[in-house]
Every structure is written in structure tokens, then in C-alpha cells.
VMD Tcl script that draws the C-alpha trace (Angstrom):
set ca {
  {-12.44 6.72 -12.57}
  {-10.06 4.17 -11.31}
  {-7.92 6.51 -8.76}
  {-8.23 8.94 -6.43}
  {-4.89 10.82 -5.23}
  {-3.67 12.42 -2.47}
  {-1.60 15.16 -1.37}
  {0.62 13.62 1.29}
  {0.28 9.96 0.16}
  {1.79 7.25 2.63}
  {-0.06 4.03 1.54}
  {-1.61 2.72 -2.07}
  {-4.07 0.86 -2.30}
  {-4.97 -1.84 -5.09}
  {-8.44 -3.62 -5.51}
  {-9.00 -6.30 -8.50}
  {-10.58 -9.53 -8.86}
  {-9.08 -12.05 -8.99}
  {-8.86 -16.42 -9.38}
  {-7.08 -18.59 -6.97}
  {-6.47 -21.71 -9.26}
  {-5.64 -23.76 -6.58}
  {-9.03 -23.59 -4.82}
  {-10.76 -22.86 -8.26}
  {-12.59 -19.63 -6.54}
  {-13.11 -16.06 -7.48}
  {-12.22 -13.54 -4.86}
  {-11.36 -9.78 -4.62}
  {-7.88 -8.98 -4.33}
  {-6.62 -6.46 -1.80}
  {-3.17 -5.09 -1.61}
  {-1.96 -2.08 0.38}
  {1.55 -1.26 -0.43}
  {3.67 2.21 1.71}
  {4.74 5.12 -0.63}
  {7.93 4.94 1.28}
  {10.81 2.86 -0.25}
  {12.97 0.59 2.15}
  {16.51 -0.40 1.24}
  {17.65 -2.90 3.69}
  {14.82 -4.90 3.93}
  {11.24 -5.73 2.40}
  {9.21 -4.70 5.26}
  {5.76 -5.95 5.79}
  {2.49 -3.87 6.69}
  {1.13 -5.19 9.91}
  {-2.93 -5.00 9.41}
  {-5.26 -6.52 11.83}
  {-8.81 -7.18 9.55}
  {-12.03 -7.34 10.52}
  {-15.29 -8.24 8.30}
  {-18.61 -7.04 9.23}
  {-21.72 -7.56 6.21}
  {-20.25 -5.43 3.61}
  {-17.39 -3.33 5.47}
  {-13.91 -4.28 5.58}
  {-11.89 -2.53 8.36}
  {-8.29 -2.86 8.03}
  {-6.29 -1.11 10.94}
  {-2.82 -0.37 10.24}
  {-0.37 -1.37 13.30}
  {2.99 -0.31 11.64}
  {5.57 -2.44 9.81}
  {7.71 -5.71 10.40}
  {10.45 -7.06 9.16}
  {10.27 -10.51 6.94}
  {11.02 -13.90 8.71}
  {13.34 -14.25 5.88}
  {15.85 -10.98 6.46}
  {17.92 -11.44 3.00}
  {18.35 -7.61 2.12}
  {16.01 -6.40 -0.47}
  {14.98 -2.73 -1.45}
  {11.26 -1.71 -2.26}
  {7.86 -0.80 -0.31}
  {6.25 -2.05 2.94}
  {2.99 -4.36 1.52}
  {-0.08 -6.62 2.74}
  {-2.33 -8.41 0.46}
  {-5.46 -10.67 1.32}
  {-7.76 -12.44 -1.37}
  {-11.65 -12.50 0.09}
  {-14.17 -14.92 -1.85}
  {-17.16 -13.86 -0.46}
  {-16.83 -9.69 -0.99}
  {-19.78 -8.88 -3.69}
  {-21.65 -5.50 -4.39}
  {-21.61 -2.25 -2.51}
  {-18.54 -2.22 -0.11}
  {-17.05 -0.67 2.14}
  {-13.03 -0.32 2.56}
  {-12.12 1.48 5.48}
  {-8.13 2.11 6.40}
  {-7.50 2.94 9.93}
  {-4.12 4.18 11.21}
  {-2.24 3.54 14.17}
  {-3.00 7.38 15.59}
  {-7.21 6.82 14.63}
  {-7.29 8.68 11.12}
  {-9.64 6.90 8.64}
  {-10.22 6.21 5.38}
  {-13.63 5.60 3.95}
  {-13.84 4.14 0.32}
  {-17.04 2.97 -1.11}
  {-16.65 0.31 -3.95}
  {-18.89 -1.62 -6.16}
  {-16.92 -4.83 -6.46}
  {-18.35 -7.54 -9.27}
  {-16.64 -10.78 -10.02}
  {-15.44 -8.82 -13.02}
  {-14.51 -5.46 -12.10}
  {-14.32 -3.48 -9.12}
  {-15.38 0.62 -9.25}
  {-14.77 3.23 -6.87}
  {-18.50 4.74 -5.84}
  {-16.79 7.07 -3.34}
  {-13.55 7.84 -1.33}
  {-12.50 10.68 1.02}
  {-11.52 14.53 0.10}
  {-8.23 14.00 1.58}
  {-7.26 10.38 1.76}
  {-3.64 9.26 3.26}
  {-4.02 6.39 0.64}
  {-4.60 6.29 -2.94}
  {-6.76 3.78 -4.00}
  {-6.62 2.03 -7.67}
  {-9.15 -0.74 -9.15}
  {-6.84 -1.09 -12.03}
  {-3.65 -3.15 -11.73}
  {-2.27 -0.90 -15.23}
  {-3.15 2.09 -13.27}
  {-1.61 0.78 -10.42}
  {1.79 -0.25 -11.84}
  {1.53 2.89 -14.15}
  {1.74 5.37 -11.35}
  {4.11 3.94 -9.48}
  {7.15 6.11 -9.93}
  {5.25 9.19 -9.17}
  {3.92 8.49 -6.16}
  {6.73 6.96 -4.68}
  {9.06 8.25 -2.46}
  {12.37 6.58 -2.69}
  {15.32 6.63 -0.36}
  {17.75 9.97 -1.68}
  {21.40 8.80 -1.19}
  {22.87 10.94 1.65}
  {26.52 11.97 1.91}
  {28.44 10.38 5.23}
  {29.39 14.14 6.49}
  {32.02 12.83 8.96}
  {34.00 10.92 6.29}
  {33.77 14.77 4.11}
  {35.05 16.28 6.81}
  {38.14 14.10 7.58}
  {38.90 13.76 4.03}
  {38.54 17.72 3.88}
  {41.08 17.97 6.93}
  {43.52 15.68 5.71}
  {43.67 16.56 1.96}
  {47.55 18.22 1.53}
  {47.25 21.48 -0.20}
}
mol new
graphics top color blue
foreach p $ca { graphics top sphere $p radius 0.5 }
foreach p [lrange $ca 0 end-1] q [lrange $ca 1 end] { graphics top cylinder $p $q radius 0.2 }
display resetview
């Protein structure tokens, strides 16, 4: 199984190896990207990590804006690369109000598998970059285009009968 889904989703989650060709390395790739669609800007997730044997805590502090504001539309994301994540590991997302998500993985420098993840996670969690992409659209939820209601009204009041 590569996903596990949620009810209420707010964050996706993507795990995959990967290869830096610069430093010639294999790592694990870890991406986090909001459900939630922005239209003036690209936010980014603000996570503070921490690393201790074979857990990965990431705590979620909220979103930033870019240093670069040019207007762009899309999701809130973070990704870090780790080189030296290997074997049974555990993922854990932690909110800003002290929910928590547990995901066990098995992560090899070929493949990454989900072992276990939480009844009700916040986040779903993908080790398949397909999977990932392919799911996309139903999972996110995009800005809906809301009518300026003071601009029907006056147009309303001054429209000659």
C-alpha cells in the first residue's frame, strides 16, 4: 500500500528516495505539501526538525510567505533530503495545537514502504511520487471564486428598469 487517506486532510505527505548528483549521495526525500490552495502567493510550511536514532519529528509552526513575493497560485510546501535515514523509521508530524502523527516506514535506498500510520491522520502520506501526483486533484482543496456582494448590490440598485 503506498497511501493512507484521511477524512479532513490538511497536509500530504511524500516519501521517495532519492540522488543528489551534486554531492553524488543517496538520501530519502521528504516533502510535506498543505491541501489548501493559495492564490496570491506560494506560501512556505514553516517546520522546525529534529532527528533522534530512527525518528524524525517535524513540528509544524504555520506558513510564510517566500523572500521572493512574485504572485503565484498553488499549495504551502517543505521538502528536506536526509542521507543517513535507513530501515525502520519513524515520521512523526506535530501541529502547532500538539496533535500528532505517527507513521512507521521501512525506508531502503530503493524504495520506501509504509509499515504503519494512524486511524485518523491530518496528513496523507504517499511513498510513490505517481501516487502522489495522481491524487492530487482529489485531495485538494482549491480556492472557489467568490462573488464581490457589494459591487451586486450597487449594480442591482442602479440598473434602470
Amino acid at each position: 500500500m503506498t497511501k493512507k487517506k484521511h477524512k479532513s486532510l490538511e497536509y500530504r505527505v511524500l516519501v521517495i528516495p532519492t540522488f543528489d548528483e551534486t554531492l553524488k549521495k543517496a538520501g530519502t526525500l521528504f516533502l510535506i505539501e498543505t491541501v489548501k490552495q493559495f492564490s496570491n502567493f506560494n506560501y512556505e510550511v514553516v517546520v522546525e526538525d529534529h532527528r533522534l536514532d530512527d525518528t524524525t519529528i517535524w513540528s509544524l509552526h504555520g506558513l510564510r510567505t517566500p523572500e521572493l513575493s512574485m504572485p503565484s497560485f498553488g499549495a504551502a510546501h517543505f521538502r528536506k533530503v536526509y542521507f543517513d535515514v535507513k530501515g525502520k523509521h519513524t515520521f512523526i508530524l506535530r501541529k502547532i495545537d500538539g496533535e500528532e502523527n505517527h507513521f512507521e516506514l521501512r525506508i531502503s535506498p530503493s524504495s520506501v514502504s509504509i509499515i504503519s500510520s494512524p486511524e485518523d491522520p491530518f496528513a496523507s502520506i504517499y511513498t510513490s511520487g505517481n501516487e502522489f501526483e495522481k491524487n492530487r486533484d482529489e485531495e485538494l482543496d482549491r480556492p472557489v471564486h467568490k462573488p464581490d456582494i457589494k459591487r451586486l448590490i450597487l449594480h442591482s440598485a442602479t440598473k434602470k428598469k
